[in-house]
C-alpha positions in Angstrom: 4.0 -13.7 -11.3 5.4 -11.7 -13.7 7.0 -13.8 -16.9 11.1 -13.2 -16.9 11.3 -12.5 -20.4 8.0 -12.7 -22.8 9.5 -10.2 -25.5 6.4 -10.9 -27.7 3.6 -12.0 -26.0 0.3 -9.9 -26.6 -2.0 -9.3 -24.0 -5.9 -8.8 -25.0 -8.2 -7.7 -22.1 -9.4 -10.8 -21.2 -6.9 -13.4 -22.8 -7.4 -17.1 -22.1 -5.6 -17.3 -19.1 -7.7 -14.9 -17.3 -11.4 -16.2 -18.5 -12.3 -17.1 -14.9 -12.7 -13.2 -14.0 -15.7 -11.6 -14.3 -16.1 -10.0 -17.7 -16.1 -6.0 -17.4 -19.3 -4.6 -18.6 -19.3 -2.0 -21.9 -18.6 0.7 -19.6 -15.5 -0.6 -18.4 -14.5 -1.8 -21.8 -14.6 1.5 -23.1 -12.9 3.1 -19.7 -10.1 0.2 -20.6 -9.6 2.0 -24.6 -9.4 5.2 -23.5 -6.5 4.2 -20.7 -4.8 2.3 -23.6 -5.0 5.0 -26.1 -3.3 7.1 -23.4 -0.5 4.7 -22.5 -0.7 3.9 -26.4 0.3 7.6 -27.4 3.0 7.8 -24.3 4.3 4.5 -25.9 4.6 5.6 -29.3 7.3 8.5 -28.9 10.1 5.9 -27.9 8.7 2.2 -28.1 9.3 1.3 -24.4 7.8 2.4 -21.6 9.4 1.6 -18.4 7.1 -0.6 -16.0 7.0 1.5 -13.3 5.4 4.1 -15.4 2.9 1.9 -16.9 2.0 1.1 -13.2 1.5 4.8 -12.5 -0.3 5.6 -15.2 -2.6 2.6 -14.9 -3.2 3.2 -11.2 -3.2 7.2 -11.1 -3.5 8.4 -14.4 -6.3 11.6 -13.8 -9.8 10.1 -14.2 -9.0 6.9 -15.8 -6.5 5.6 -13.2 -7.4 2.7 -11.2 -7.0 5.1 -7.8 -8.4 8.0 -9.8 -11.7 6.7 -11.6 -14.8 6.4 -9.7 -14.6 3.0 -9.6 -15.2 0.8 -6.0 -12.0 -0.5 -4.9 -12.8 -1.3 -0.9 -15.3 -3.7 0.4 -17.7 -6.7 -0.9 -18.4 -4.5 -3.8 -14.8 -3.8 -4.7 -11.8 -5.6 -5.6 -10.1 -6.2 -2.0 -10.8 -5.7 1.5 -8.1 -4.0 4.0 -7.9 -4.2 7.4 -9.8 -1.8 8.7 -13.2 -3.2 6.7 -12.0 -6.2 8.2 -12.6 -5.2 11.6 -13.5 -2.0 13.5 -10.9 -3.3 16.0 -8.2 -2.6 14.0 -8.3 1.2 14.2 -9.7 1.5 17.8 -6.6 -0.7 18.9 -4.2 1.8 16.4 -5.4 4.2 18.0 -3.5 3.3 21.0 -0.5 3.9 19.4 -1.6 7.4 18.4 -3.0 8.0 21.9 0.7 7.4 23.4 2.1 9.7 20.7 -0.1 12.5 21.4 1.0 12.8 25.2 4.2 13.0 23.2 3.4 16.5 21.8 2.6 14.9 18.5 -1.1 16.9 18.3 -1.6 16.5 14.4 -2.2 13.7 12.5 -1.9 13.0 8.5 -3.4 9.9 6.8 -1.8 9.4 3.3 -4.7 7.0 1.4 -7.7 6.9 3.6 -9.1 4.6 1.6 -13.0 4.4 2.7 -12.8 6.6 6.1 -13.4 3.6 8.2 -9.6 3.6 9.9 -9.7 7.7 10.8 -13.3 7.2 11.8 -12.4 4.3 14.3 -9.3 6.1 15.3 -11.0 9.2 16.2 -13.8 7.5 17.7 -11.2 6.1 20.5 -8.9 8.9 20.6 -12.3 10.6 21.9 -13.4 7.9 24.1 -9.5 8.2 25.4 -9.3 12.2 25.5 -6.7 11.8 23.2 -8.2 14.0 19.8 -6.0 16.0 18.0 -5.6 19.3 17.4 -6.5 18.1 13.9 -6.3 15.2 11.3 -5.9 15.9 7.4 -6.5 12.9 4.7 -4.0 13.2 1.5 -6.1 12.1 -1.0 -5.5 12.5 -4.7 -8.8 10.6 -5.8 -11.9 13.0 -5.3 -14.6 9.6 -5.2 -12.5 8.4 -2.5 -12.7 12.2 -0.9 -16.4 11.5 -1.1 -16.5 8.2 0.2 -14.4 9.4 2.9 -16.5 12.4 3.7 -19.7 10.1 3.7 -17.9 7.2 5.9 -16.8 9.8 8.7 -20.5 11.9 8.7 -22.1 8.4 9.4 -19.7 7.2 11.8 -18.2 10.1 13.6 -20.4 12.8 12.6 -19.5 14.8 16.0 -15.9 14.3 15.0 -15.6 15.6 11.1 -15.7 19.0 11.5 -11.8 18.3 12.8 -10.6 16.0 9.4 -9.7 17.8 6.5 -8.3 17.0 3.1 -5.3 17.9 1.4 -3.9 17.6 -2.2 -0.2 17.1 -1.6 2.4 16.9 1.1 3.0 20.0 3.5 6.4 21.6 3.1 6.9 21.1 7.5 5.4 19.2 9.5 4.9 18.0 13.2 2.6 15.0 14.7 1.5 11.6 13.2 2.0 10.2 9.7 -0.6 7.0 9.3 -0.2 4.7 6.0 -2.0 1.7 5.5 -1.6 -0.5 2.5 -0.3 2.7 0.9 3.4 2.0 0.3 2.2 -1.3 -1.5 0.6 0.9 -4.1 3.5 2.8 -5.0 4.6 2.0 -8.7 7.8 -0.4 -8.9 10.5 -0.9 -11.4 10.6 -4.9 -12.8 14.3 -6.4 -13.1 15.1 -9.5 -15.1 18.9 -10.9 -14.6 19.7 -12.8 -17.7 23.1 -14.1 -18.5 24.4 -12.5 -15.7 23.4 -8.8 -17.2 20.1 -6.6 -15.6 17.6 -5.7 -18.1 14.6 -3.6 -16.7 11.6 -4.5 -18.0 9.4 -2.3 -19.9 6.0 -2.6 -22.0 5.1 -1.8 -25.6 2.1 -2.4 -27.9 2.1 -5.8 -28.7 1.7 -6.5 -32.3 -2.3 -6.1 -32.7 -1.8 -3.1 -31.1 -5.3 -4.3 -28.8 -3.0 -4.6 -25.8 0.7 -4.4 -24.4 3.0 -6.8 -23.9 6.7 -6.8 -22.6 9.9 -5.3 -24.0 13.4 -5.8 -22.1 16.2 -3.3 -22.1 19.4 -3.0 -19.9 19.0 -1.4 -16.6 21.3 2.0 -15.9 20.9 4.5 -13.4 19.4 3.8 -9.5 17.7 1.2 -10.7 21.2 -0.5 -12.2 22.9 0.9 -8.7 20.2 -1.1 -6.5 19.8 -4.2 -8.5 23.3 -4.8 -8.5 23.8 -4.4 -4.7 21.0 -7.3 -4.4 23.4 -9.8 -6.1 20.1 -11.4 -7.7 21.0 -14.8 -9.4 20.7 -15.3 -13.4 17.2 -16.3 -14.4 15.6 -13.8 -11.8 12.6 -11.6 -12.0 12.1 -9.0 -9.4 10.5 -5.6 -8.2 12.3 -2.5 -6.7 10.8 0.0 -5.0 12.5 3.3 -5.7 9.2 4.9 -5.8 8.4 3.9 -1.9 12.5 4.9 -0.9 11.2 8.2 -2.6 8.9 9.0 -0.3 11.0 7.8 2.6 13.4 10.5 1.5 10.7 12.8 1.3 8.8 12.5 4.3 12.3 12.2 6.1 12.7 16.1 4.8 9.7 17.4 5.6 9.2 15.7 9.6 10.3 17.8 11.8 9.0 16.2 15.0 6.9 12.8 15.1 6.8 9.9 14.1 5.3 8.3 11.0 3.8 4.4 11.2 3.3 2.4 8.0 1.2 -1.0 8.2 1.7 -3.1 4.6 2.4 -6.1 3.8 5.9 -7.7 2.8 9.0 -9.2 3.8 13.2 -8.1 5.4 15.2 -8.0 2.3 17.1 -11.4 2.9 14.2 -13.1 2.7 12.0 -10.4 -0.1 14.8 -11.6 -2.4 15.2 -15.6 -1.8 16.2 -17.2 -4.3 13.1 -19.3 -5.0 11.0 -15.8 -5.0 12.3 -16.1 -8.3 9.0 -14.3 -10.4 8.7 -11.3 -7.8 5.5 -10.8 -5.8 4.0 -8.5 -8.4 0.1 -9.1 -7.6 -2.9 -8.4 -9.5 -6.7 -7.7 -7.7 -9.6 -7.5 -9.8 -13.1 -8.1 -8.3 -11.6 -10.1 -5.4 -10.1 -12.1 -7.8 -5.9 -12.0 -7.5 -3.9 -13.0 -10.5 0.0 -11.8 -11.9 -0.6 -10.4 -15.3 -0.7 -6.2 -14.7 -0.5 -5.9 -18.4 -4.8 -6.8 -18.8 -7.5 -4.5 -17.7 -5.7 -1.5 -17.4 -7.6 1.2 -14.9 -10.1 -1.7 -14.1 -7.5 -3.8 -11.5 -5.0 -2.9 -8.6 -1.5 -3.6 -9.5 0.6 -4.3 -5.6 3.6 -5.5 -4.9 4.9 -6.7 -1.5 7.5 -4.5 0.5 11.0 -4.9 0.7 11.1 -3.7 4.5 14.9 -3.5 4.6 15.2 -0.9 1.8 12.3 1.4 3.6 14.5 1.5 6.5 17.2 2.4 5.4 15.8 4.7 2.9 13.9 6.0 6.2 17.1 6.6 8.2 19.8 8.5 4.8 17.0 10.5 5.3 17.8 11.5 9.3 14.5 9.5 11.0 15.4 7.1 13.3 13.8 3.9 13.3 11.5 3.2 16.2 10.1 -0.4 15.8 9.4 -3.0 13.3 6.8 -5.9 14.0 4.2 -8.1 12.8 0.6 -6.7 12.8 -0.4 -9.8 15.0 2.4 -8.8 17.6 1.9 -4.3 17.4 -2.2 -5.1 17.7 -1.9 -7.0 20.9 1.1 -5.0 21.9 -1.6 -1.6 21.6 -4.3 -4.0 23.5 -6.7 -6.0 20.6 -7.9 -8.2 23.3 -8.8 -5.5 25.4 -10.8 -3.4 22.8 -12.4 -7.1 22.1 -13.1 -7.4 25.8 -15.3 -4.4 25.9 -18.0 -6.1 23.9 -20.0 -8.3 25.9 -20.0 -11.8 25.0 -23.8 -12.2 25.1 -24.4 -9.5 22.2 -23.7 -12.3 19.9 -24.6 -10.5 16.8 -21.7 -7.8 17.8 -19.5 -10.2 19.6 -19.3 -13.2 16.9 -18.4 -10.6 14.3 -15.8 -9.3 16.3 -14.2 -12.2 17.3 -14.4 -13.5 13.7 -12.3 -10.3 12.7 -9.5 -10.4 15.3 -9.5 -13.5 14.2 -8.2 -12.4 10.7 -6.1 -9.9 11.6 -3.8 -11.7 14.4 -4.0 -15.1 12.4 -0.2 -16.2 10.9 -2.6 -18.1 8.4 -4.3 -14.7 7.5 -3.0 -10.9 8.1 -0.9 -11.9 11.1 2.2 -12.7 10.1 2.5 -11.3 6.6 1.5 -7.6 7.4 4.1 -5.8 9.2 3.9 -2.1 10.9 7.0 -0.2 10.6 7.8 3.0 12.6 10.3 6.2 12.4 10.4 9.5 14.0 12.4 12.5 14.6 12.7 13.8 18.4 10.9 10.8 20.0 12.5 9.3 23.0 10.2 7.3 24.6 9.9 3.6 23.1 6.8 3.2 21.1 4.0 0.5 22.7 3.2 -1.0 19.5 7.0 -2.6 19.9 6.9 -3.0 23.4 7.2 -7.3 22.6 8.4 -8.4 19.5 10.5 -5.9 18.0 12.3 -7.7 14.7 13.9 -4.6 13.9 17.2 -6.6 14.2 16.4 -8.8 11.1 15.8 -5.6 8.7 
């Protein structure tokens, strides 16, 4: 977890701490300078540079970006595997959801982060087994490799269903039908707090003093950041993320819904319990090479930099913004509420090759010990009456 206060601690790419991860190649060493020189330069005009833009910049900073290099991210190859490379199950049964939404009169569908394809190939893949496609589906995708990767995904799985996915580069100004985010909220950048002495400082980096590598500067908070962290009534000696980036897009996606709904599957806790007070080093989260670790300072552009979700905040973020909120459950709970066992049932038990697989990855995804329990899927709409059957057991909306 990230350190409360560590004022002068450098950070080299690999420091002594982080030995056990593979050792990036010259390539990536060099990909790693010129990311540093960037932040380096950004650094140098004032001396601190907020966290949350560090996290941007080292996730989506054009062409050097973890999210915006060519790098794998997804899969055995990649740093991290999501649900939908876990199982194909997860995005036929999804698609159930969507199916029920359509008859709505919700006839378009947006993915923001499509990661590899896989989950918009699955979901059209049932939506046409159902008679359920859409009018269309658009991918927002900022990283062109990932456009690619998607492209390639959905030709090899769906090809008689691409011609209806397009991509786009940013939100439209209106719009009517499905919003779909996994793992996406997670990847937002986050402010750091650190009470100390009863006063919040927001944490910020600056070159440390070899100027190989950054380490952490402290200053006090101010703003909607001081606003926020104050509300939370953290206790002294308390490091913490908030997520002004994800209530952001709440606001902004409230503005521009017009009819829908929009469903959000990530990872993270109600706010009573995100901000315990043993959760007293945040859940700031590290993924390099399917190795996790807490220091986002090393291996800048190379690693994924997460952060659990403080659901409470996105709902009500979600509703200043005019959507209601139409459900809030585990993953293990919406999956069998939209009918896992079902989709699971279709593959005949004696196909062992297919079968065992399958089973192996509901296994994952419904498991408290696994994705079960941890991830949650939260819903919100505007003009939609009819309860949602991803919530029709379950709900825990009442303990956001």
């Amino acid at each position: 977890m990230v350190p409360a206060i560590l004022p002068e601690h450098i950070v080299h790419p690999l420091p002594a701490h982080l030995r056990h991860l593979p050792t990036p190649d010259a390539a990536a060493l060099s990909h790693i300078k010129q990311l540093q020189t960037l932040i380096m330069n950004e650094i140098s005009t004032s001396g601190f540079m907020p966290f949350q833009r560090f996290m941007e910049l080292a996730l989506y900073a054009p062409g050097l970006g973890y999210y915006s290099s060519g790098t794998v991210k997804f899969g055995d190859a990649g740093d991290f595997v999501t649900a939908p490379e876990v199982s194909r199950l997860f995005g036929a049964t999804l698609a159930r959801q969507v199916a029920q939404l359509i008859d709505l009169g919700c006839e378009h569908i947006l993915e923001l982060g499509a990661g590899t394809g896989r989950m918009a190939a699955d979901i059209l893949l049932e939506l046409a087994r159902l008679d359920r496609l859409p009018q269309s589906y658009a991918i927002l995708e900022v990283s062109g490799d990932l456009r690619s990767r998607q492209r390639d995904t959905l030709q090899e799985a769906a090809p008689g269903l691409c011609d209806c996915v397009l991509w786009r580069d940013s939100l439209p100004e209106r719009f009517e039908g499905i919003i779909l985010a996994n793992e996406v909220l997670d990847a937002l950048p986050v402010a750091l707090v650190s009470v100390q002495d009863g006063d919040v400082l927001e944490l910020g980096v600056k070159a440390a003093p070899d100027h190989e590598g950054f380490a952490w500067i402290t200053r006090p908070a101010d703003g909607e950041l001081l606003r926020v962290a104050a509300s939370l009534a953290l206790p002294d000696e308390y490091t913490t993320e908030i997520h002004l980036a994800a209530r952001g897009m709440m606001r902004t996606l409230g503005a521009i819904l017009e009819h829908g709904a929009a469903l959000f599957v990530d990872y993270g806790f109600p706010q009573a319990e995100y901000y315990h007070p043993q959760r007293a080093t945040g859940t700031l989260m590290c993924h390099y090479r399917h190795h996790s670790h807490a220091d986002p300072l090393v291996l800048p552009g190379l690693q994924d930099i997460t952060s659990h979700i403080d659901f409470t905040a996105i709902a009500e973020a979600g509703e200043e913004s005019g959507l209601d909120l139409l459900g809030y459950a585990p993953q293990a709970r919406f999956l069998m509420n939209c009918g896992l066992l079902e989709q699971l049932e279709r593959i005949d038990p004696q196909d062992v090759r297919r079968y065992a697989p399958a089973c192996a990855g509901a296994q994952k995804l419904l498991s408290p010990a696994e994705m079960g329990e941890l991830f949650k899927v939260i819903a919100f709409g505007r003009g939609i009456d009819e309860p949602l059957v991803g919530f029709q057991a379950g709900d825990r909306s009442g303990r956001l």
